[in-house]
N, C-alpha and C positions, 0 to 999 in steps of 0.2 A: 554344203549343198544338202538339202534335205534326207535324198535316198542315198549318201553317204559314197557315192563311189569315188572308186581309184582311178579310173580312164574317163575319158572323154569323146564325145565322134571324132575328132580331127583324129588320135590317136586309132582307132578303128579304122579312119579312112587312108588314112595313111598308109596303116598295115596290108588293107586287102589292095591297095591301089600295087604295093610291091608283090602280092601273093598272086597278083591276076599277071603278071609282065615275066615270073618265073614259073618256072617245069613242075607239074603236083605227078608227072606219072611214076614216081619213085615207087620202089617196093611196101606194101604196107606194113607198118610195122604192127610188131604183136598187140600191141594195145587197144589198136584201131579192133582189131581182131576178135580180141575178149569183150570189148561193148556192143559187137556184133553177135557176138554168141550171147550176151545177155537177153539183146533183142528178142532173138530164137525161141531163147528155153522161156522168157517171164516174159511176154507180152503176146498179145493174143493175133490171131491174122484175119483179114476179112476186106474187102473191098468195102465195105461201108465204116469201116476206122478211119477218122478221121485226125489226124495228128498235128499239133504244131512244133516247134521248135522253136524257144527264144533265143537270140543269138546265133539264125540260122544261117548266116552267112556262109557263103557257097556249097552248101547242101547235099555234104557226104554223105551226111546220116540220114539226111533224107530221102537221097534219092536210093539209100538200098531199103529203107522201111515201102518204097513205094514199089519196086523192083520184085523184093522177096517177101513180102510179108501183105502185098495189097492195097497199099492205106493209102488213102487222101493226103498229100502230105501240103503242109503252107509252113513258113517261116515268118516271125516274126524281130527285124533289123532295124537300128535307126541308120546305119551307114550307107550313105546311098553305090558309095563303091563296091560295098562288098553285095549287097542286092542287085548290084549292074550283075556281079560275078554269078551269083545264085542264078538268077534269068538266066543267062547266055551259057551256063553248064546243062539248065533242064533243054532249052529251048535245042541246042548242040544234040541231045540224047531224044530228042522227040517226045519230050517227056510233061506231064504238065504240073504248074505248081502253083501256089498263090502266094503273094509277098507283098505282107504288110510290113509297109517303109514307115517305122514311127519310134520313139520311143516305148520302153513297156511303163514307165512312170505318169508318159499323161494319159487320157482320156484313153477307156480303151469300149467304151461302151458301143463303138463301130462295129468291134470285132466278138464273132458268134464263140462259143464253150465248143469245147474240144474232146475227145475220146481221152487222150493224152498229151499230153504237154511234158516237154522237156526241154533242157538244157546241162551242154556239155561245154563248161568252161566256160561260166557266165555269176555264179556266185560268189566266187573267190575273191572278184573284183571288187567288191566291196566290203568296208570296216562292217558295217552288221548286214549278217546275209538275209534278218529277219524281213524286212521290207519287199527284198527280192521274192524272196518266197513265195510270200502271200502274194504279188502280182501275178506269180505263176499259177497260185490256186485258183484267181477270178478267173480264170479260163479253165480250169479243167474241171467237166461235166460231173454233177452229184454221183460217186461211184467208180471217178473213173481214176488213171493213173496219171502219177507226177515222177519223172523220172529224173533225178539230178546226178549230175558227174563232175568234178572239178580233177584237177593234176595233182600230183600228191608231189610239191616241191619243200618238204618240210625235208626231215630225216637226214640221210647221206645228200640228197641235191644241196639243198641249205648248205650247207658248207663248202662245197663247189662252187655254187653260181653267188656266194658272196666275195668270191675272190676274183672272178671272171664277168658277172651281169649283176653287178648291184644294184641297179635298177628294178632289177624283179619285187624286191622288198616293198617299194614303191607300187607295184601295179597290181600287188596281188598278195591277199588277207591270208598268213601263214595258218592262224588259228583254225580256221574253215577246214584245214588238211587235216586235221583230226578229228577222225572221223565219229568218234565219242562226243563231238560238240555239236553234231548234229540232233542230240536229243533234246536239245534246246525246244529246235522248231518242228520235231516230230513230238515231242507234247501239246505244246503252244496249238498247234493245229490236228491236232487228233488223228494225225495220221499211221493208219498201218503199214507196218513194212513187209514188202513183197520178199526184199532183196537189198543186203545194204551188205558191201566189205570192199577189199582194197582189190584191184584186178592187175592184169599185164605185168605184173614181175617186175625185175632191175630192168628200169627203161633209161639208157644213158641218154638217149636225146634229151632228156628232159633238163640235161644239164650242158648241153652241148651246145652254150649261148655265149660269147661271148663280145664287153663292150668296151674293156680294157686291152691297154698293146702291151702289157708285163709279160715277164718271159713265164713267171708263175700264171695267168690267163693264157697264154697262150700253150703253155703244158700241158692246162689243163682241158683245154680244148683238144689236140691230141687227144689224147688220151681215151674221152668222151668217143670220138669219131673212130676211135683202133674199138673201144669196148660194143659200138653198138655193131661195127663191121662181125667181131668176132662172136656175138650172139645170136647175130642173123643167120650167120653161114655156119655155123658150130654147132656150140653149146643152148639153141635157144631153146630146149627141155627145161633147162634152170632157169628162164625166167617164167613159169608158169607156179614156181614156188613167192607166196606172198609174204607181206608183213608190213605197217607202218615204218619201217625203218628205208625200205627200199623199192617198193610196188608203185609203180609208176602212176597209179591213177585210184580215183575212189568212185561208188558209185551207189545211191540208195535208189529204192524203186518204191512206192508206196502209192497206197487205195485211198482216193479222198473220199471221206463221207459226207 
């Protein structure tokens, strides 16, 4: 396929058709946390900010950019389940949103430029993220921000989830997790960086998948669910210490000119 990706909508609809029928009120974990606190410090506030999200399916991040920060918020999804889910989260909170149901590969000349544009866990999915990218730029306004986030499943998870979820290798570009290859397409497109490093600490969930019944996968799942229980309610001071080996997530923020 041309824009090179690893999933597909059945695979998305799939996923949000099970995310909409189970429980999201769990505790949030640190991570969610730390790209909330990025929001904060590097992006700006105002009722007249208008934001999108690629990949907005059901609309956590957006609905606190709209909450705490003011902003217009819209998603743009091709999944039509996980956009049923997006709707009926705003519409549930009184909230309001716009959701555009389409691909970001075809035609997007419907849809207006944006203050900001981002996407959290939407580049990794593909062998060259370079095409991604640049989709994201056609929408964000001469000036404004592009904000990108992938999972950092490279490091210590990589060796986990290749004994437990070998299928990850499959749906998601290990190379993009290093976060030095992003300078690829921060040349390529002239962009300045606001904010680029790794966030949220050792995040066990990120390895806490498993699709094998071995007694090794299933150890290691244990394991996974004993480490994130004891860094919730413990120790979770020690996951605010970073580093590519272990840091749960990445995140660059940069000015389009």
């Amino acid at each position: 396929m041309g824009d090179n990706r690893r999933t597909e909508v059945r695979f998305w609809d799939k996923y949000w058709s099970v995310q909409k029928s189970s429980s999201r009120s769990g505790r949030e974990s640190l991570q969610i946390k730390e790209i909330k606190k990025l929001f904060n410090q590097y992006l700006p506030k105002g009722k007249d900010i208008n934001a999108l999200e690629i990949g907005g399916a059901y609309g956590e991040y957006l609905m606190y950019l709209h909450d705490h920060l003011n902003y217009q918020v819209n998603s743009l999804d091709y999944s039509k389940e996980g956009n049923d889910a997006t709707l009926q989260r705003f519409k549930e909170a009184g909230r309001e949103i716009r959701v555009f149901e389409q691909d970001l590969f075809g035609d997007l000349s419907a849809i207006p430029s944006f203050d900001i544009v981002f996407s959290l866990g939407f580049i990794e999915h593909f062998d060259d993220p370079l095409p991604a990218v640049a989709k994201h730029l056609e929408l964000v306004k001469p000036g404004g921000i592009l904000l990108l986030g992938v999972p950092n499943l490279g490091g210590i998870y990589k060796t986990v989830l290749r004994r437990a979820a070998p299928s990850f290798e499959v749906t998601h570009n290990l190379e993009i997790m290093q976060i030095d290859s992003w300078n690829v397409f921060e040349t390529k497109f002239d962009l300045m960086p606001i904010f680029k490093g790794y966030v949220g600490g050792f995040e066990p969930l990120n390895m806490k998948k498993r699709e094998l019944n071995t007694i090794v996968a299933r150890g290691l799942n244990l394991i996974a669910t004993a480490l994130t229980v004891t860094l919730s309610f413990h120790f979770s001071f020690l996951r605010k210490f970073n580093s590519p080996f272990w840091s749960g997530y990445m995140v660059g923020i940069y000015r389009k000119f």
